[in-house]
Each structure stands twice: as C-alpha cells, then as structure tokens.
C-alpha positions, -999 to +999 in steps of 0.1 A: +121+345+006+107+371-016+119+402-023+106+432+000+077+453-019+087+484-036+065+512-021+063+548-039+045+577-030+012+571-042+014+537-024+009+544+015-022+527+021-005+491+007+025+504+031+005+512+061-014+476+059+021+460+057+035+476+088+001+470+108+003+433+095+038+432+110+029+447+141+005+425+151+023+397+145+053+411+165+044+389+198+045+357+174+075+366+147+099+337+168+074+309+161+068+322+130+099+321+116+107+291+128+070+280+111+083+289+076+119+269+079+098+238+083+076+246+061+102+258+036+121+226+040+152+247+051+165+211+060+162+183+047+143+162+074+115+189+077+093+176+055+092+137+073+085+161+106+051+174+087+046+143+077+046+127+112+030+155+128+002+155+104-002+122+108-002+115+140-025+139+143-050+123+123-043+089+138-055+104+173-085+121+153-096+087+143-087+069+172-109+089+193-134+095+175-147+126+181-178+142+171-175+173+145-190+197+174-164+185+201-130+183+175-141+222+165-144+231+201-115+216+211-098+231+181-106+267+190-098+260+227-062+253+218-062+281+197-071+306+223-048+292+247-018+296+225-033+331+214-031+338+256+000+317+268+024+324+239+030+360+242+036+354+279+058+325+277+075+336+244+088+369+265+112+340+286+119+312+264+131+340+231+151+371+247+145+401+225+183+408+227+188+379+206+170+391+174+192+396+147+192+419+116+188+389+095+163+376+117+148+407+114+146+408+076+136+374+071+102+377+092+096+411+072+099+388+040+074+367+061+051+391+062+053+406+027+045+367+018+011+367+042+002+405+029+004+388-008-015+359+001-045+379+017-043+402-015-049+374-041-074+356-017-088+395-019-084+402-054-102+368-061-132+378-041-138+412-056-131+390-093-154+361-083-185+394-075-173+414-110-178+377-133-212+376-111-226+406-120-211+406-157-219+372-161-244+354-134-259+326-158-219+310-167-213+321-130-237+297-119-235+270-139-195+270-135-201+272-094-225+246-093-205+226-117-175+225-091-196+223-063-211+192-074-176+178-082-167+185-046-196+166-035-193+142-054-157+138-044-168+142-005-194+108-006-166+089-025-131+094-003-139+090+033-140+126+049-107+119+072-090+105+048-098+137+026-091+160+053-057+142+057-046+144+025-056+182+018-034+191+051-005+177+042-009+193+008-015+225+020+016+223+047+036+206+017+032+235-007+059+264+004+083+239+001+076+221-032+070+257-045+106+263-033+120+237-050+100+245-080+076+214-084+043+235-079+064+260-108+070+226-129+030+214-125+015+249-134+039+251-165+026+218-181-007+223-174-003+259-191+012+235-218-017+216-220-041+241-218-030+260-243-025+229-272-061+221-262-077+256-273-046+254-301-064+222-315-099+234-302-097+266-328-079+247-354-112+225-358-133+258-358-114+271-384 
C-alpha cells in the first residue's frame, strides 16, 4: 500500500480533491477494499479466482453471443444497479461499527492509489496536447503509426480473444506490480532501451 501523500501549505487544492475522492467513495470503501486484496494477491489463491472469473465470464460472452449493442446495454444496466442496490444493501450486510483503524487507513492508501492513477492518466493528456502543439507533424505520424499497429493487431487476434487477454492483464497488474514483475519488465526494457541509443550514437560518432 503506498505511503499517504505529504500535503503542505501551498498544497490544498491536491488535498481537497483527495478528501472529495474519499468521500464519494465512502458508500463503496467495504467492496473496495476487499477489491484490492484480490487484486493485490493478498493470498495466494486470488489470482486463480481472477482467473476463473474472467474466464468464465468470457466463456458466457461467447456462448451467447451477443451483439456489441446488447453486451454494452447490459453492461451499463448492471452497473447502475449495483451503483443503486449496493449502498442500500451494503448498510446491512457491513455494520459501520465494525470498521477498524487499520481498515480505515488501508482504504485511504486506496484512494491515494486511484487519486495517482487519475493524475498520470491527467498529466498524460495535458502532455499528449503540449507535444501536439510543439510538435504536430511527429505527433501525427507517431499516433497514426500506433494506431495502425492496433488495427492491425485487431484484424489479426479475434476481438474476444483480444478482449480476454487485455482483462486479465489489466486485473493481473496490481499484483504482479506487487511482487515486482511489472518493476522487473520496465527495468530490462530501460536496459535495452538505453544500449540501443548507446550503440545508435556510437555509430553516429
């Protein structure tokens, strides 16, 4: 869990976002925590319970055979009745009396984790507009570059199977972050990176 941020002074607005953030997620902060144990791998059998989740999931997907228009409607319907029904049902099952200081301190560490995340997807935004305006013609031949990977990746793998395999990914990575795989990968591919434009400059020289 990472560490709480350090607020000073001239930092309120940052602070104020962070307590709104844990405010509204007050209702949910049960589920939530329990959310980032599995997802953490806090034991050992979590990760063969996103496994079969995911995947059974995706077996009823193909099974049925649902058209795009009725899987994203029946998507959101879920969604809003566990946006309605939780907060009512949540009040019974989880007894406020029962939340602990620790408990307590782990779903603020939650949230400081969310409020990061929705900074870099932020601070990527305003970086992806600044290398736009500074420079729009190796913007767009880098964009359309990747775009044209991705759909060229999206005619080869079937879309399911795609779909599949980029869920369990992005429900795997807390906990192979935690255990220092996703740490491991960035670190040889800095390696490599980095002996490329090594070699890359030598040759210029």
């Amino acid at each position: 869990m990472s560490n709480l941020l350090n607020f000073n002074s001239t930092d309120q607005v940052q602070k104020k976002e962070l307590n709104k953030l844990k405010h509204d997620l007050e209702d949910w902060r049960e589920a939530i925590l329990h959310a980032s144990r599995i997802l953490t791998w806090e034991k050992a059998f979590y990760p063969a319970i996103i496994f079969a989740a995911v995947t059974v999931q995706y077996l009823f997907i193909w099974y049925t055979d649902l058209s795009e228009l009725t899987l994203f409607s029946l998507t959101l319907l879920l969604i809003a009745l566990l946006d309605y029904l939780y907060p009512i049902v949540g009040k019974f099952v989880f007894k406020p009396e029962k939340w602990t200081g620790v408990q307590e301190k782990e779903f603020e560490g939650i949230c400081v984790n969310i409020y990061n995340t929705k900074q870099c997807f932020y601070r990527f935004a305003i970086s992806m507009i600044e290398a736009k305006e500074k420079k729009s013609t190796l913007f767009f031949l880098i964009v359309s570059a990747v775009l044209l990977v991705l759909a060229w990746i999206g005619s080869t793998i079937d879309n399911l199977l795609l779909s599949y395999l980029t869920t369990l990914f992005v429900l795997y990575y807390p906990g192979l972050c935690k255990i220092g795989v996703i740490a491991k990968v960035k670190e040889v591919l800095g390696g490599v990176l980095s002996a490329n434009a090594s070699t890359t400059s030598t040759k210029t020289d």
